[in-house]
N, C-alpha and C positions, 0 to 999 in steps of 0.2 A: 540488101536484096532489092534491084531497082524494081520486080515487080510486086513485091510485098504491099500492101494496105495497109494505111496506117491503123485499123484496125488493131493489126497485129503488133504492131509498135509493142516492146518489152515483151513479147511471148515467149515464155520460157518453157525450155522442152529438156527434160533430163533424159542422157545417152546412156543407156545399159548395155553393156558387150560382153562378151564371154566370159559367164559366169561360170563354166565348165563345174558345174556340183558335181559332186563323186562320195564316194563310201570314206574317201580321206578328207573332207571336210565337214566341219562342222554346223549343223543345223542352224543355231543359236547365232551365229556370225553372219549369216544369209538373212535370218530374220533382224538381226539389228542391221543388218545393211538396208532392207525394204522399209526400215522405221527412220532411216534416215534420210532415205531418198522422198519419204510423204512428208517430213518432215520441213523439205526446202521448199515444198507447195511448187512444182514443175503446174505448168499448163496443159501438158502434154508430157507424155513417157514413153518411151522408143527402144526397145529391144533389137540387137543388133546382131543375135545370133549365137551359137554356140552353146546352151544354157547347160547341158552337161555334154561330157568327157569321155565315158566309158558305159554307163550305166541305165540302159531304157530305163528301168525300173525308178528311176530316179526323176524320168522325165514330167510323171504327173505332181509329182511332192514340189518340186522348184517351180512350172507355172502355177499352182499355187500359191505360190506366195506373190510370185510376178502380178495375180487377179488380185490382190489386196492394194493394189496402189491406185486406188480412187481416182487420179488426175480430173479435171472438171472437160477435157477433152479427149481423155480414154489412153490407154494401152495401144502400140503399134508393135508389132513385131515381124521378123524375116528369117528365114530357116539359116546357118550356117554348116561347114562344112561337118561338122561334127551332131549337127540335129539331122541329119540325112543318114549319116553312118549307124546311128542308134535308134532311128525310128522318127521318121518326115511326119506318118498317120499320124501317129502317137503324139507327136508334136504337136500337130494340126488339132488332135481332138481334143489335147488334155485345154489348148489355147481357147478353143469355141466352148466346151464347160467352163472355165474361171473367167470370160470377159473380154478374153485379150484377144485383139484383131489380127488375125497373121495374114501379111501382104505377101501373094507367091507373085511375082511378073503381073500386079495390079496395082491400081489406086485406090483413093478415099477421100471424101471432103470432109474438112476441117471447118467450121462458120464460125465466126462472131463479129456481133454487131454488124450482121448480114452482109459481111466480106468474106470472102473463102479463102481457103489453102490447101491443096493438096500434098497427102503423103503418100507416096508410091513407095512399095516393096521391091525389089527385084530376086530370084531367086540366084541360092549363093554360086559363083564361081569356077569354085573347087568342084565340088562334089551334087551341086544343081544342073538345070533347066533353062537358066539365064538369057529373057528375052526381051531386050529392050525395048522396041517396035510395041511389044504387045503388052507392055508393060506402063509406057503413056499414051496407048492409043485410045483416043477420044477425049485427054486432057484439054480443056479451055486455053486460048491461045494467051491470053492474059493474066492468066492462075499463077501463083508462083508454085513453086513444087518444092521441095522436101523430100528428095532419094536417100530410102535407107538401101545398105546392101554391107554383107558380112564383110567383102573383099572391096578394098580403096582401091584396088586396079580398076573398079567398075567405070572410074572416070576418065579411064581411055576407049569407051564404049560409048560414051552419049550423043546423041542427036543432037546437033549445033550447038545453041543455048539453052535449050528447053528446061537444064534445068537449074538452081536456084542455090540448091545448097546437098550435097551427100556427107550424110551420117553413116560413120562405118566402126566397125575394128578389128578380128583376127591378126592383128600384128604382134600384141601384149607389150606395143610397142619395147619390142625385143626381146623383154623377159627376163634373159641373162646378159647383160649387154656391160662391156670392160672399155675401160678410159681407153681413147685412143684407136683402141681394136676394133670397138662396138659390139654388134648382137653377136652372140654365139651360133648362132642360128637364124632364118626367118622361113616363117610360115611361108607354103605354097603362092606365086604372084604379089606375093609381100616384096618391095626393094628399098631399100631406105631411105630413097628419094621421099617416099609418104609410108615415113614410120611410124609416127605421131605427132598430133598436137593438129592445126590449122594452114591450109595450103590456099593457095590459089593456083588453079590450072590455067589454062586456053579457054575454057566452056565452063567451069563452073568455079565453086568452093566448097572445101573439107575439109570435117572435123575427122580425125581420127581418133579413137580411143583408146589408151593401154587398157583395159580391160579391168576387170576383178577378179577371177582366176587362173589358173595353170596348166599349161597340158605338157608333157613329154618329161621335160624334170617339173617335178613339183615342189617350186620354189620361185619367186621374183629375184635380180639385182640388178639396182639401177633402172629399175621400172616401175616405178611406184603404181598399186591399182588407183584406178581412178571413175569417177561418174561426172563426168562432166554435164555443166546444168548452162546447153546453147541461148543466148536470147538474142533475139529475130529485128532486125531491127531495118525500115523502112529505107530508099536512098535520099529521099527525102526531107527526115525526118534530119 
C-alpha cells in the first residue's frame, strides 16, 4: 500500500465473512472458531457480513461472541445481504451493546504511533443503501483506506484511487464448486473473475474470502472456510 505508514508496517487484520449461524449449527464450533481467531493476536478484526442465515433470533447470540475478540484496534463490521433480510436494527444494536463498530456508507480512524488509517464500511450491494461519495467523504487525501463491503463487485464503484485495499466475501468462494465445471452456483454480482483469494483491479486491491458458513445447500466442496489474517505492508518498506 503506497499510502500506508510505516507505522503500519506488519498490521495484521483478521477477515471474518459469512458466518451465516443458524438453528443447524453448532454453538461450540463458533466459540472455538472466535478462540482461534484471538488466538492469532489480529491487530484489527473485520467482519464482513452476513453473520446469520435465516434466524433474527440468532442475531444477538453470534455478535456476542464477534464482542469477545479484544483486538488492540477494535472490531469493524458491515451489514451483508442477509443481515438486512433478518434484521439491519437488530444488527446495528446487538453490534453497539457488544463493542463492535458497524461502518454503514462511513468511516473511522485507525492510529498508531500517531499515523493513521482509515476503515470505511460501505453498505451491502445486494440488499443495502450502498453510497460511495458518502461513504469517504471527508477522508484525508493522504490516509490510506481499508474498504470493507460484503460484495467484491464494490470494486467497480470506486472513486479513482482513493482507495487502498477492499476486504470482502459473499462468494463462499463458490461453496459447491466441481473440477473443471466450477461453482454450482454464485451469489447475486458474485463472477468468478473475483471468486476468491487476492486480485489486483485498475484502482485498487482484494482480498476476497470463502467465508465460514453456508447458505442454500448447507454444505462446502471444494471450498474450504477460511479467516484469513491480511498484513498491511508499506511500498516502501
Amino acid at each position: 500500500m503506497r499510502r500506508l505508514p510505516c507505522a503500519f508496517d506488519s498490521f495484521r487484520i483478521a477477515l471474518l465473512s459469512d458466518l451465516h449461524y443458524s438453528v443447524w449449527c453448532e454453538a461450540s464450533d463458533y466459540e472455538r472458531l472466535i478462540e482461534l481467531v484471538a488466538a492469532a493476536c489480529p491487530d484489527l478484526v473485520v467482519v464482513a457480513g452476513d453473520n446469520v442465515s435465516f434466524h433474527a433470533d440468532l442475531i444477538a447470540p453470534i455478535v456476542r461472541m464477534l464482542g469477545r475478540l479484544r483486538a488492540p484496534h477494535g472490531t469493524y463490521a458491515v451489514l451483508g445481504n442477509h443481515d438486512h433480510w433478518e434484521g439491519a436494527n437488530e444488527t446495528a444494536r446487538a453490534c453497539a451493546e457488544c463493542g463492535v463498530r458497524l461502518l454503514v456508507n462511513e468511516w473511522d480512524t485507525v492510529r498508531r504511533d500517531g499515523a493513521a488509517l482509515v476503515v470505511a464500511g460501505i453498505d451491502d450491494l445486494v440488499a443495502g443503501e450502498p453510497r460511495m461519495e458518502q461513504t469517504l467523504d471527508g477522508v484525508p487525501d493522504n490516509t490510506p483506506v481499508v474498504l470493507l463491503s460484503h460484495v467484491p463487485a464494490v470494486v467497480e464503484h470506486l472513486l479513482a484511487d482513493r482507495v487502498d485495499l477492499v476486504l470482502a466475501g459473499h462468494s463462499h468462494g463458490g461453496q459447491v464448486s466441481f473440477p473443471i465445471v466450477g461453482p454450482l452456483f454464485l451469489p447475486k454480482y458474485t463472477t468468478r473473475r473475483l471468486l476468491h483469494g487476492y486480485h489486483r483491479t485498475p484502482r485498487t486491491q482484494i482480498y476476497i474470502s470463502r467465508g465460514i458458513g453456508a447458505a442454500g445447500l448447507w454444505f462446502r466442496w471444494r471450498a474450504q472456510p477460511e479467516v484469513p489474517i491480511i498484513v498491511l505492508q508499506s511500498a516502501g518498506a
